[in-house]
C-alpha positions in Angstrom: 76.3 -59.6 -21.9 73.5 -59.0 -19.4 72.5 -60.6 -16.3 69.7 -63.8 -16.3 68.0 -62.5 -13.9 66.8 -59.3 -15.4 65.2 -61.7 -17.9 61.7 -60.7 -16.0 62.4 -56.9 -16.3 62.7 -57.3 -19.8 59.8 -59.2 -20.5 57.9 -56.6 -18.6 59.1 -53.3 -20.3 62.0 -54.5 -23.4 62.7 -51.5 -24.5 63.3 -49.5 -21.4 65.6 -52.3 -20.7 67.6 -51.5 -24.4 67.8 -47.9 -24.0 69.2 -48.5 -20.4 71.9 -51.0 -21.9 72.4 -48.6 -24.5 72.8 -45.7 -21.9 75.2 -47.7 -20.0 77.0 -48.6 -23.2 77.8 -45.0 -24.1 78.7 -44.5 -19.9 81.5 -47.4 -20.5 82.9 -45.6 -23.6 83.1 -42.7 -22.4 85.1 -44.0 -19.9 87.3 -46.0 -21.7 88.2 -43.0 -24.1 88.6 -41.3 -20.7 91.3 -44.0 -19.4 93.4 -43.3 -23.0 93.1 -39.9 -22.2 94.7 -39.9 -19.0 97.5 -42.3 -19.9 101.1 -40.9 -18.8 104.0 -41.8 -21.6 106.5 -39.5 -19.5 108.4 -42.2 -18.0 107.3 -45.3 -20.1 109.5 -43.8 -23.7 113.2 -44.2 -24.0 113.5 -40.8 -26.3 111.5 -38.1 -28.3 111.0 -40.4 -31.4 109.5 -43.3 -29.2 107.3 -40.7 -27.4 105.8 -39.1 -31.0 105.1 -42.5 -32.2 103.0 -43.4 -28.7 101.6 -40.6 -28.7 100.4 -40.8 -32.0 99.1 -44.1 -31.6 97.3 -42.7 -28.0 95.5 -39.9 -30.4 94.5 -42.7 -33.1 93.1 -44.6 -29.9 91.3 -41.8 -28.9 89.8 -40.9 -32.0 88.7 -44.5 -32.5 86.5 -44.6 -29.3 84.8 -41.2 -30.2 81.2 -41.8 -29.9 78.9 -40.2 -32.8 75.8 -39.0 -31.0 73.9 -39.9 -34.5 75.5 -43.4 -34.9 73.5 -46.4 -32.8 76.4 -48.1 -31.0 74.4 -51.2 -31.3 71.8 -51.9 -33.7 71.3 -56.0 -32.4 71.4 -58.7 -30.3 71.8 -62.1 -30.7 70.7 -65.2 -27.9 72.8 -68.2 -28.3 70.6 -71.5 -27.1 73.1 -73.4 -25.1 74.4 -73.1 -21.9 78.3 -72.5 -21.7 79.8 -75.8 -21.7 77.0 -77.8 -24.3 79.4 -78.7 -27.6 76.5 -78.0 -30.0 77.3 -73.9 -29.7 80.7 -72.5 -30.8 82.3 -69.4 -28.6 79.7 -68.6 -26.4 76.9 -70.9 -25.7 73.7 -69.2 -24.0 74.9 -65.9 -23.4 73.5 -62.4 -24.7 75.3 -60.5 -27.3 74.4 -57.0 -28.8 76.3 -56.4 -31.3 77.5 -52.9 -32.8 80.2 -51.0 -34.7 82.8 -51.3 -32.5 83.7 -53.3 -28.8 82.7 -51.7 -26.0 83.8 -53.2 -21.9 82.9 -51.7 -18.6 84.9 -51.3 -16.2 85.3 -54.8 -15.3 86.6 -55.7 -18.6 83.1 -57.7 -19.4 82.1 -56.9 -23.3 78.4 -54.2 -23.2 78.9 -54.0 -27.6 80.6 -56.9 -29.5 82.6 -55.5 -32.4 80.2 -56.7 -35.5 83.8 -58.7 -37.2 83.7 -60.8 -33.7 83.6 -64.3 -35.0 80.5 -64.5 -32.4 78.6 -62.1 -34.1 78.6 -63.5 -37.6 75.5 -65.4 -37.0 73.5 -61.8 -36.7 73.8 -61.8 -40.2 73.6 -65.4 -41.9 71.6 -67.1 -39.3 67.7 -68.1 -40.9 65.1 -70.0 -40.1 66.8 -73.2 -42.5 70.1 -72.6 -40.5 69.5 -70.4 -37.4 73.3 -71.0 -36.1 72.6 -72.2 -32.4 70.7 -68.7 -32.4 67.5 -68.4 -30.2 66.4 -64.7 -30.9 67.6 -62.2 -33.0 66.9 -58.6 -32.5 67.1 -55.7 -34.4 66.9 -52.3 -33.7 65.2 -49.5 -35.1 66.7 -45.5 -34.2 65.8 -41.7 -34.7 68.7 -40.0 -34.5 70.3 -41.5 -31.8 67.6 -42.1 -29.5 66.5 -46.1 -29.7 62.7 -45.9 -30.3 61.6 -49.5 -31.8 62.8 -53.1 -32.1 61.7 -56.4 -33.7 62.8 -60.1 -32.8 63.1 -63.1 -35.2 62.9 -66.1 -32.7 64.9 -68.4 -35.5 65.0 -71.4 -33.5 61.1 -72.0 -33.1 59.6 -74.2 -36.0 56.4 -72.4 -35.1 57.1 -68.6 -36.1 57.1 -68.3 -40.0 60.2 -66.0 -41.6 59.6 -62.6 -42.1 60.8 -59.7 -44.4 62.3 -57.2 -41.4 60.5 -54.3 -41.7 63.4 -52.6 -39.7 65.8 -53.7 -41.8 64.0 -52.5 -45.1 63.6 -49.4 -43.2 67.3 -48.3 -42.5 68.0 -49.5 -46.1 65.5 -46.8 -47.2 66.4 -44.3 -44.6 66.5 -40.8 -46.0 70.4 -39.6 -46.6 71.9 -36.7 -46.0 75.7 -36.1 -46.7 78.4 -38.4 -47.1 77.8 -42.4 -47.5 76.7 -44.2 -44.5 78.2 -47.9 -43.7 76.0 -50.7 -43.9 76.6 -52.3 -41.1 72.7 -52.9 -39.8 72.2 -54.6 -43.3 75.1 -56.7 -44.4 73.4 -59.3 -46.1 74.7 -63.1 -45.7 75.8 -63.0 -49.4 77.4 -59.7 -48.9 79.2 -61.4 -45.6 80.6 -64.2 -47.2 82.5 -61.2 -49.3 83.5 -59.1 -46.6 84.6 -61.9 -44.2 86.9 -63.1 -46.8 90.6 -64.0 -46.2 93.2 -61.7 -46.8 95.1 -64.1 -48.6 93.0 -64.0 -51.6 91.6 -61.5 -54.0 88.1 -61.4 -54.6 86.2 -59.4 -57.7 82.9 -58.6 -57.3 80.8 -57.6 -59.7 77.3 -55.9 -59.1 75.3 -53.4 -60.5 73.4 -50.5 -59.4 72.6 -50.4 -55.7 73.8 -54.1 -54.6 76.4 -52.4 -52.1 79.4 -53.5 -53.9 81.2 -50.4 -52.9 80.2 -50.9 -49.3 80.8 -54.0 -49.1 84.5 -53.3 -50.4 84.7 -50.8 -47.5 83.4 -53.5 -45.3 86.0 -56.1 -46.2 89.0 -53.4 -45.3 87.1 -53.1 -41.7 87.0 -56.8 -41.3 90.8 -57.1 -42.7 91.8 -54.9 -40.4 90.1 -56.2 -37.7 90.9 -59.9 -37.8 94.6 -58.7 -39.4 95.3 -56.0 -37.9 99.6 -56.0 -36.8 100.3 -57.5 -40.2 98.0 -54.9 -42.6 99.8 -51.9 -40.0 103.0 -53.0 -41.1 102.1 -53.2 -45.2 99.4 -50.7 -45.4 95.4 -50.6 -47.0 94.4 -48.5 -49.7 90.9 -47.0 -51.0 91.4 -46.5 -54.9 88.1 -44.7 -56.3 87.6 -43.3 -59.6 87.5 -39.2 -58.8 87.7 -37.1 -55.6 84.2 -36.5 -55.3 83.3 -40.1 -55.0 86.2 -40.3 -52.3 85.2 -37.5 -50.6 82.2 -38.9 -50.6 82.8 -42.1 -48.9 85.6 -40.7 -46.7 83.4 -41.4 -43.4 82.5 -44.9 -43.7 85.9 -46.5 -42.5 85.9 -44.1 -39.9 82.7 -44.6 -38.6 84.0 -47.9 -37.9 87.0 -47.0 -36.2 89.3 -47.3 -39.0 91.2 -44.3 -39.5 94.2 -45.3 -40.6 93.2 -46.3 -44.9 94.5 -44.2 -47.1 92.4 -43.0 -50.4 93.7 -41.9 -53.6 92.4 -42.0 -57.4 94.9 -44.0 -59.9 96.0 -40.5 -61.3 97.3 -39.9 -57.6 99.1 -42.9 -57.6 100.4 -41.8 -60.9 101.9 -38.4 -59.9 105.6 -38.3 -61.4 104.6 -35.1 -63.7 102.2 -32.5 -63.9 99.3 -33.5 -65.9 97.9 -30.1 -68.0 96.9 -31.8 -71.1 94.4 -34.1 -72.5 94.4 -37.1 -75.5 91.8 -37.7 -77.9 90.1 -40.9 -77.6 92.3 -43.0 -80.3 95.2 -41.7 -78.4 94.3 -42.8 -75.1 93.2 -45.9 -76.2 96.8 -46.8 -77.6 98.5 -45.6 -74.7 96.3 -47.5 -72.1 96.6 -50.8 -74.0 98.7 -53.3 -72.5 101.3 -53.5 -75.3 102.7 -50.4 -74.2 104.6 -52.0 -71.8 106.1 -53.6 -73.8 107.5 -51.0 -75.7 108.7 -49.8 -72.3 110.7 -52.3 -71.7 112.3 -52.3 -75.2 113.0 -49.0 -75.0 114.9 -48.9 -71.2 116.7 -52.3 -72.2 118.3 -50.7 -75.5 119.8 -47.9 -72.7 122.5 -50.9 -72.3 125.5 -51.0 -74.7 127.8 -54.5 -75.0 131.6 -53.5 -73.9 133.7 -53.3 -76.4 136.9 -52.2 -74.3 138.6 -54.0 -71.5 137.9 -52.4 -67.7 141.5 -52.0 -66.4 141.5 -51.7 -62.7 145.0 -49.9 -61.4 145.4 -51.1 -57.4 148.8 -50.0 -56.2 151.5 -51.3 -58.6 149.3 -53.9 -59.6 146.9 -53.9 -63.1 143.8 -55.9 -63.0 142.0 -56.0 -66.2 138.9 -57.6 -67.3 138.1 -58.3 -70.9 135.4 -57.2 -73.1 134.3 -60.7 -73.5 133.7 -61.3 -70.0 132.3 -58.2 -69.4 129.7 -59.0 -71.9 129.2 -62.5 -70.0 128.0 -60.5 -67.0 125.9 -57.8 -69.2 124.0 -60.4 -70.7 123.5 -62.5 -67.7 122.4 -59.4 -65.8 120.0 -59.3 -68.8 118.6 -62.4 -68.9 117.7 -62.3 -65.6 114.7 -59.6 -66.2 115.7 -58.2 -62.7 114.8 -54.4 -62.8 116.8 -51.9 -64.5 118.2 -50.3 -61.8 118.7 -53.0 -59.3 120.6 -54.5 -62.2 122.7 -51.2 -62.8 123.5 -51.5 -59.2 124.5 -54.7 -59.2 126.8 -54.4 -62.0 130.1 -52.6 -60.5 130.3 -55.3 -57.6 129.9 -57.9 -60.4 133.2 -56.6 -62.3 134.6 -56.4 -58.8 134.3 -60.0 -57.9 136.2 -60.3 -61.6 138.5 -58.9 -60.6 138.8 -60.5 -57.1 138.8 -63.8 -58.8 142.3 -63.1 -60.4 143.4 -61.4 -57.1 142.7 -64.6 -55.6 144.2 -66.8 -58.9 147.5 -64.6 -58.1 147.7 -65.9 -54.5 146.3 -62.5 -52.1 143.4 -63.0 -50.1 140.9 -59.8 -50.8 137.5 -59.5 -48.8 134.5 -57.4 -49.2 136.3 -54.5 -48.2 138.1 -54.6 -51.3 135.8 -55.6 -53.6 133.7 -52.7 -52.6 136.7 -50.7 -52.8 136.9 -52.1 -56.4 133.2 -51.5 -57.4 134.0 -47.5 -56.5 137.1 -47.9 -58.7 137.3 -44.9 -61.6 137.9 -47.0 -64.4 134.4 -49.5 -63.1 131.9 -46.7 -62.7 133.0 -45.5 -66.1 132.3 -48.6 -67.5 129.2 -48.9 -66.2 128.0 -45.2 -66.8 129.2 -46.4 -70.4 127.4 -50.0 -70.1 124.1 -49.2 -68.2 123.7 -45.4 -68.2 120.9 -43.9 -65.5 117.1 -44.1 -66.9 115.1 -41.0 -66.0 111.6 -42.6 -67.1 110.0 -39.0 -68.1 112.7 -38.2 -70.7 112.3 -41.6 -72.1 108.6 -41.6 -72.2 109.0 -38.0 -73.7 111.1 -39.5 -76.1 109.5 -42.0 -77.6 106.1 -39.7 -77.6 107.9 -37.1 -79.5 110.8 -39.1 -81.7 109.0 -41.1 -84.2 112.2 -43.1 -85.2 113.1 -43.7 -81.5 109.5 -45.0 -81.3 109.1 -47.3 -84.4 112.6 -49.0 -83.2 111.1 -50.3 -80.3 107.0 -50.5 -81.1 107.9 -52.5 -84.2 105.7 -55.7 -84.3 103.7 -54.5 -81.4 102.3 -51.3 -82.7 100.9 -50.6 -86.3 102.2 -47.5 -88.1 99.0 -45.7 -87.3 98.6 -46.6 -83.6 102.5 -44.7 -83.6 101.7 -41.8 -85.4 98.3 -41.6 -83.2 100.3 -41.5 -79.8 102.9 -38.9 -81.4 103.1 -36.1 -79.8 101.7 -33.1 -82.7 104.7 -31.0 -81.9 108.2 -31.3 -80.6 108.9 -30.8 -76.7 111.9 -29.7 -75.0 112.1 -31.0 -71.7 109.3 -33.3 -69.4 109.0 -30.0 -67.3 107.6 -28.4 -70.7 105.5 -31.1 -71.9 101.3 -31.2 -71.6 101.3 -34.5 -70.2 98.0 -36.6 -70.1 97.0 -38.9 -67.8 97.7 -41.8 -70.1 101.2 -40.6 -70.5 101.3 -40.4 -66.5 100.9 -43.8 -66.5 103.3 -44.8 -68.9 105.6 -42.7 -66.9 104.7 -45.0 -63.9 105.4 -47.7 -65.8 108.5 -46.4 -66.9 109.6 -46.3 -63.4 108.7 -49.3 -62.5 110.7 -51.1 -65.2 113.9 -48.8 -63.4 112.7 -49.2 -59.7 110.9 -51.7 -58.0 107.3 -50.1 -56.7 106.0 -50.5 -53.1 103.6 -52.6 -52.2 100.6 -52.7 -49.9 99.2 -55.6 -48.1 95.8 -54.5 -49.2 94.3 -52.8 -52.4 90.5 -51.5 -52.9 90.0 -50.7 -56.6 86.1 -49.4 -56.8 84.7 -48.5 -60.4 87.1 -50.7 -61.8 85.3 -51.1 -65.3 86.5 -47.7 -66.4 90.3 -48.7 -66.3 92.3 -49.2 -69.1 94.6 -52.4 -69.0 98.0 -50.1 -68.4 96.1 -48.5 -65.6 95.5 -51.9 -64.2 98.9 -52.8 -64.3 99.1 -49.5 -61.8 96.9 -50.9 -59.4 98.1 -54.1 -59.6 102.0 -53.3 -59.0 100.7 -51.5 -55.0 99.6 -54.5 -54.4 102.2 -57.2 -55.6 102.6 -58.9 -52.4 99.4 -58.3 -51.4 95.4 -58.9 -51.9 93.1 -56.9 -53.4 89.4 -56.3 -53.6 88.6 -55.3 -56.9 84.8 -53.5 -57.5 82.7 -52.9 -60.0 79.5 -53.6 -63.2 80.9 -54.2 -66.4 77.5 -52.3 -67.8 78.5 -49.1 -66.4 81.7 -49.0 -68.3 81.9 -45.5 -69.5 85.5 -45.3 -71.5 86.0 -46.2 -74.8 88.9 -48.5 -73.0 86.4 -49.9 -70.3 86.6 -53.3 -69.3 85.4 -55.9 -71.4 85.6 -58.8 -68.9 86.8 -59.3 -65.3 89.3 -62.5 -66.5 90.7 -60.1 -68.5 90.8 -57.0 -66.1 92.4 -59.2 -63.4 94.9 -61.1 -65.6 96.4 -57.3 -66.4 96.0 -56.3 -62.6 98.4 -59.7 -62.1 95.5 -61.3 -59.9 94.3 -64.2 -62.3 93.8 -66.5 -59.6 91.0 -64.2 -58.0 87.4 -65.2 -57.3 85.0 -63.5 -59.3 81.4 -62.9 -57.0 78.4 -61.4 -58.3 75.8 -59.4 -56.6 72.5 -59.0 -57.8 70.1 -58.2 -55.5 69.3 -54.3 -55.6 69.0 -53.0 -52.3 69.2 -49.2 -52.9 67.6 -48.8 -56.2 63.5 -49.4 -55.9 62.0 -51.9 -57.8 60.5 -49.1 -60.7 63.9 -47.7 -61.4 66.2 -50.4 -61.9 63.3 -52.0 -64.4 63.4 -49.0 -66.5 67.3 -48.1 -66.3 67.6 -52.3 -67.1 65.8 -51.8 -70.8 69.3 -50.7 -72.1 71.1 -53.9 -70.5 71.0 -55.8 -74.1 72.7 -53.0 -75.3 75.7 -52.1 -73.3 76.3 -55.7 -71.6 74.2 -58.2 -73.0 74.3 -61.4 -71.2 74.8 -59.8 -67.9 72.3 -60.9 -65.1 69.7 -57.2 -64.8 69.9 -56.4 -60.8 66.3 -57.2 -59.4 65.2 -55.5 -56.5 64.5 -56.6 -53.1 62.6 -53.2 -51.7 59.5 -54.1 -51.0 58.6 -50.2 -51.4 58.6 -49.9 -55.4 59.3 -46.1 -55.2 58.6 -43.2 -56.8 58.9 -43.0 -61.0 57.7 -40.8 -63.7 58.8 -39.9 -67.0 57.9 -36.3 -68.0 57.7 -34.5 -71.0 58.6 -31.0 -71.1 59.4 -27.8 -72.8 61.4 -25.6 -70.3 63.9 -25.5 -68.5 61.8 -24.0 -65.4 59.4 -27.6 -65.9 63.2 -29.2 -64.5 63.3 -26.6 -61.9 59.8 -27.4 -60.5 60.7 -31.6 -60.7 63.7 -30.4 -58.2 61.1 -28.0 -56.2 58.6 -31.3 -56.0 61.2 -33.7 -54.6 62.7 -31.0 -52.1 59.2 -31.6 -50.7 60.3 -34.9 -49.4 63.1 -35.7 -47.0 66.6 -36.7 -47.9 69.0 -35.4 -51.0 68.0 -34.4 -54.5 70.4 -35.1 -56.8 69.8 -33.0 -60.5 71.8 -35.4 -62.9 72.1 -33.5 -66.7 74.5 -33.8 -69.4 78.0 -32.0 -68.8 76.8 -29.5 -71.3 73.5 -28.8 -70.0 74.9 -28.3 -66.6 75.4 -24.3 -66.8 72.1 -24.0 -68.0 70.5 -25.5 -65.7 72.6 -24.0 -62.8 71.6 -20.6 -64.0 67.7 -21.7 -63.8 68.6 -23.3 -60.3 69.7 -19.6 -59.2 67.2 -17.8 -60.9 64.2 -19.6 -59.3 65.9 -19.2 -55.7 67.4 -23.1 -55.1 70.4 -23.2 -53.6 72.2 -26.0 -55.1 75.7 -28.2 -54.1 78.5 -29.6 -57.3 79.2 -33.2 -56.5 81.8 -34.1 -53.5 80.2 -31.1 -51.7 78.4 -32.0 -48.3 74.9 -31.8 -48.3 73.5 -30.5 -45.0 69.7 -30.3 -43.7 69.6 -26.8 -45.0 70.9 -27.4 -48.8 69.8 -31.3 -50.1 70.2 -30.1 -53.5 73.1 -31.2 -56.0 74.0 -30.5 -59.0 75.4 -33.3 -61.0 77.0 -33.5 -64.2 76.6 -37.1 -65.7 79.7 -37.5 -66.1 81.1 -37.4 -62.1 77.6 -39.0 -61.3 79.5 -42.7 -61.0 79.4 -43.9 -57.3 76.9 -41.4 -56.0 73.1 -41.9 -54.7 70.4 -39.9 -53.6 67.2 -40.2 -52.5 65.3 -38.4 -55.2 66.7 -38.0 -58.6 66.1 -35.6 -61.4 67.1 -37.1 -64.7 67.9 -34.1 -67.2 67.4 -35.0 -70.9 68.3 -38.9 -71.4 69.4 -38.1 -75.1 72.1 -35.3 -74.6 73.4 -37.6 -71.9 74.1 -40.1 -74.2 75.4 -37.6 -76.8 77.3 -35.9 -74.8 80.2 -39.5 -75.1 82.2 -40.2 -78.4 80.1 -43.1 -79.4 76.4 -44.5 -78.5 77.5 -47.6 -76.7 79.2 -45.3 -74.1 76.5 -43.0 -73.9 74.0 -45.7 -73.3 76.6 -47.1 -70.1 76.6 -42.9 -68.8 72.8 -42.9 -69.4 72.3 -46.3 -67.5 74.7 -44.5 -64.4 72.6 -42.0 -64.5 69.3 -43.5 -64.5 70.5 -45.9 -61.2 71.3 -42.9 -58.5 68.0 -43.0 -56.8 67.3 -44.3 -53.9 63.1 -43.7 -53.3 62.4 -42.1 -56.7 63.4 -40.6 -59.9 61.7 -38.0 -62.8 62.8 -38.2 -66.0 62.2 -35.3 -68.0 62.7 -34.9 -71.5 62.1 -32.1 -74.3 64.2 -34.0 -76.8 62.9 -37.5 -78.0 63.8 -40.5 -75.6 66.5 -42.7 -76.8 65.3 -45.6 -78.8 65.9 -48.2 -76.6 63.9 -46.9 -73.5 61.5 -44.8 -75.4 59.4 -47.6 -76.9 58.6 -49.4 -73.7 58.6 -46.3 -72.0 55.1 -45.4 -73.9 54.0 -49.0 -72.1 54.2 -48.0 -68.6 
């Protein structure tokens, strides 16, 4: 907030004036990481454990109020028209605001940096000329490095000044990268708002293809969640699900350049982790084992664990004999059935069950027991025989090994689910001895997951980020979807860039197996990474890996740099990547899994120094390396496209290898060379010969 009556020394020199706020910005927190730093817990903690959890919280604190010498600590500022008191203007009426990642106060507690979630600072990004929000000016502001060097003002209440494309803004979209993803912040757009300012209550799908920010605006939405609900997610916990390690390692920074370090990341195979995976399923068989009627089957095959009593429990207390009968022993069995309660809360619950039996006819003979007794009964011999004998322990590795190995154990419980070849295609080829010997796959860790969950309950989180959703097979869904069963969710991803023979086929479907049917479905289409060029040539395959779906059209008003190139060595490959390293920003060299050794031995031979995906690129080393298969999630400013056609051979069928081809063709962000030896695929190389 600044003072009226510097209004005339900012007329006279405005950006002076910004770079001195700014200065004094960074002075205020500074100090306020200071005052964390000096705090003394010695006298304020009743014991050791109370003191390690402050402290912990001190060094969270002071991590969160680092400040990144690269990262503007405001990039706007918004004038609200009103004077404080006028009704028209909601918070705070005719005061200055600059808005940036995080809050920042001086000393007297008065707010230099409003924290972008701030209700107040909404307006900086869906105020417009048609609704300018009470807003008077708007300004953006342009950095280098982390100097402040430019700004540009949209005066949204005055009918007079037309609306303009912000060159500022299309400028930090099509800043050069370097390294991991950066947020968006400076260029939330109001459709992307509406998503990220979202309730927590609700789960929201969005789809988007190529470059509309659906991954940062997932990011976005935990930073906002936190922010506005921020005791209640601490208690129940966030999570950042993303489809490999690379992609999380490579948006591991966002949240914390925001101040939120406390998200955790994992892939859906770390979620998964009861066994060792070592071994791998052919398509058909991973197919069958991610389907959704494999849970089913599950469930079959723990429930036929329990075995109806046949013999009488006969409970010995002193010199008295209690017995209950087979009969009513199966009363309770089949009650505790019916319920669908989980396995082992129902094995649990079954010795205090025959105990309060038998405290019934304590009572009928005229003694007076209490829980003491009963629990004394539930611990009885003769009632944890019977229920060792009645609901035996489920260990849900052996029984997945079991009915992946015994073919008769299998067609028991898969019958009218599973056809007799979908069985023998899951079958294990030869017999295995224990789940410590087995070559699990990753479909098999998550039956194994489901398995456990049909035995013991699984924890959930008060907030669940699924990115890259569309590659998920309905079981794996039903992974997700059981971290967050108390909770939301935010589920991303583009249906077209679907890459497993399971991928999704529609989001109703995908969220009725993630148990979120009632979620809103948004979809982003306006492209803000990949120019104009690029996404009209990677779009020609649309019709034929999701037809119907709405192509992503470009808002860059830069149309970037495209050529397709024929060539007939590997070095022509080498000197594309030589001719972008020209430029500034990353190079990404995307090529079909098999081509990659080839290419990396060219890479060395002609002196480039080159990165495998998930590695950092640094000012000194811009190149990657990029197999097309990891190349899901990741952008770069120039792109190298290896070879469409082996990309698209290189997956078990041509649907799939069109979706890895259109993946690939959508990682540039300021241009992409396509070279080719091999004949184009059909469906780009006909227009292709247009351009």
């Amino acid at each position: 907030m600044s003072d009226p009556a510097s209004d005339d020394a900012l007329a006279d020199d405005p950006l002076s004036r910004e770079r001195a706020h700014l200065t004094h910005s960074r002075a205020a927190l500074r100090s306020m990481r200071e005052d964390v730093e000096s705090l003394d817990i010695r006298d304020v903690t009743a014991n050791w454990v109370n003191a390690e959890a402050l402290t912990h919280q001190i060094d969270e604190r002071i991590k969160a109020l680092a400040d990144l010498s690269h990262t503007p600590l405001f990039f706007g500022r918004l004038d609200y028209l009103y004077a404080p008191g006028a009704e028209r203007a909601e918070g705070a009426e005719g005061e200055r605001f600059y808005i940036g990642r995080r809050h920042v106060h001086d000393a007297d507690g008065d707010p230099m940096v409003i924290d972008w979630r701030a209700p107040v600072s909404q307006p900086f990004y869906r105020a417009s000329k048609k609704s300018p929000m009470d807003i008077a000016l708007r300004r953006r502001f342009g950095y280098t490095g982390g100097d402040l060097t430019a700004y540009e003002d949209e005066h949204l209440s005055d009918p007079t000044e037309a609306a303009a494309t912000s060159k500022l803004l299309q400028q930090e979209i099509e800043r050069p990268r370097v390294g991991p993803m950066r947020d968006i912040v400076a260029t939330i757009q109001p459709e992307q708002d509406e998503i990220v300012r979202s309730g927590l209550g609700g789960t929201v799908c969005v789809q988007g293809g190529p470059g509309t920010g659906k991954t940062a605006v997932g990011l976005h939405r935990v930073a906002y969640l936190l922010y506005a609900h921020r005791e209640r997610l601490a208690r129940t916990g966030t999570l950042v699900i993303g489809p490999n390690s690379s992609f999380l390692h490579y948006i591991e920074q966002v949240l914390p350049a925001l101040g939120e370090l406390e998200v955790k990341q994992a892939t859906v195979d770390d979620l998964v982790a009861h066994v060792e995976v070592r071994g791998t399923d052919e398509a058909a068989a991973a197919v069958v084992k991610g389907d959704a009627r494999m849970a089913e089957v599950l469930r079959r095959a723990v429930r036929s664990h329990v075995t109806m009593p046949t013999e009488p429990v006969v409970v010995v207390r002193g010199s008295r004999r209690w017995r209950v009968p087979a009969y009513e022993l199966e009363d309770i069995v089949r009650e505790l059935l019916d319920r669908e309660i989980r396995y082992g809360a129902a094995r649990e619950a079954l010795p205090q069950r025959i105990a309060h039996a038998v405290l019934v006819q304590m009572e009928r003979s005229g003694e007076a027991p209490d829980d003491r007794v009963q629990d004394a009964v539930a611990r009885n011999p003769s009632v944890k025989a019977a229920v060792k004998a009645i609901w035996p322990p489920v260990d849900p590795a052996k029984l997945v090994l079991r009915l992946l190995s015994d073919a008769d154990f299998l067609a028991v419980h898969a019958a009218g689910i599973l056809t007799e070849d979908e069985q023998k295609t899951i079958l294990f080829a030869k017999p295995v001895r224990s789940p410590k010997s087995a070559k699990w796959s990753a479909a098999d860790a998550v039956l194994i997951d489901e398995a456990t969950d049909l035995v013991q309950r699984t924890h959930s989180l008060g907030h669940v980020v699924l990115d890259e959703a569309q590659d998920l097979s309905p079981m794996q869904y039903r992974a997700v979807g059981r971290r967050c069963t108390t909770g939301s969710a935010t589920v991303l991803g583009d249906l077209a860039q679907g890459t497993t023979p399971w991928a999704t086929r529609s989001w109703d479907e995908a969220l009725a197996h993630l148990g979120k049917s009632e979620a809103v479905v948004e979809e982003l289409t306006a492209g803000f990474r990949v120019p104009t060029d690029v996404i009209t040539y990677a779009s020609r395959l649309l019709p034929h890996i999701a037809p119907g779906l709405t192509p992503v059209a470009s808002v860059r008003e830069n149309p970037g740099f495209f050529e397709v190139r024929g060539t007939t060595a590997d070095a022509e490959v080498v000197a594309a990547c030589e001719e972008l390293l020209r430029n500034e920003g990353s190079v990404g060299l995307i090529a079909a899994d098999a081509r990659v050794p080839l290419l990396a031995q060219a890479l060395t031979a002609a002196g480039l120094t080159h990165l495998g995906p998930g590695e950092e690129t640094t000012l000194t080393t811009r190149l990657t390396l990029v197999p097309a298969s990891l190349a899901k999630g990741l952008e770069y400013d120039y792109v190298v496209l290896d070879e469409p056609q082996a990309v698209v051979d290189g997956e078990p069928d041509e649907r799939t290898g069109l979706r890895r081809l259109y993946v690939s063709l959508t990682r540039a962000v300021s241009g992409l060379i396509v070279t080719h030896a091999a004949p184009l695929p059909p469906q780009l190389a006909e227009r292709a010969r247009a351009l």
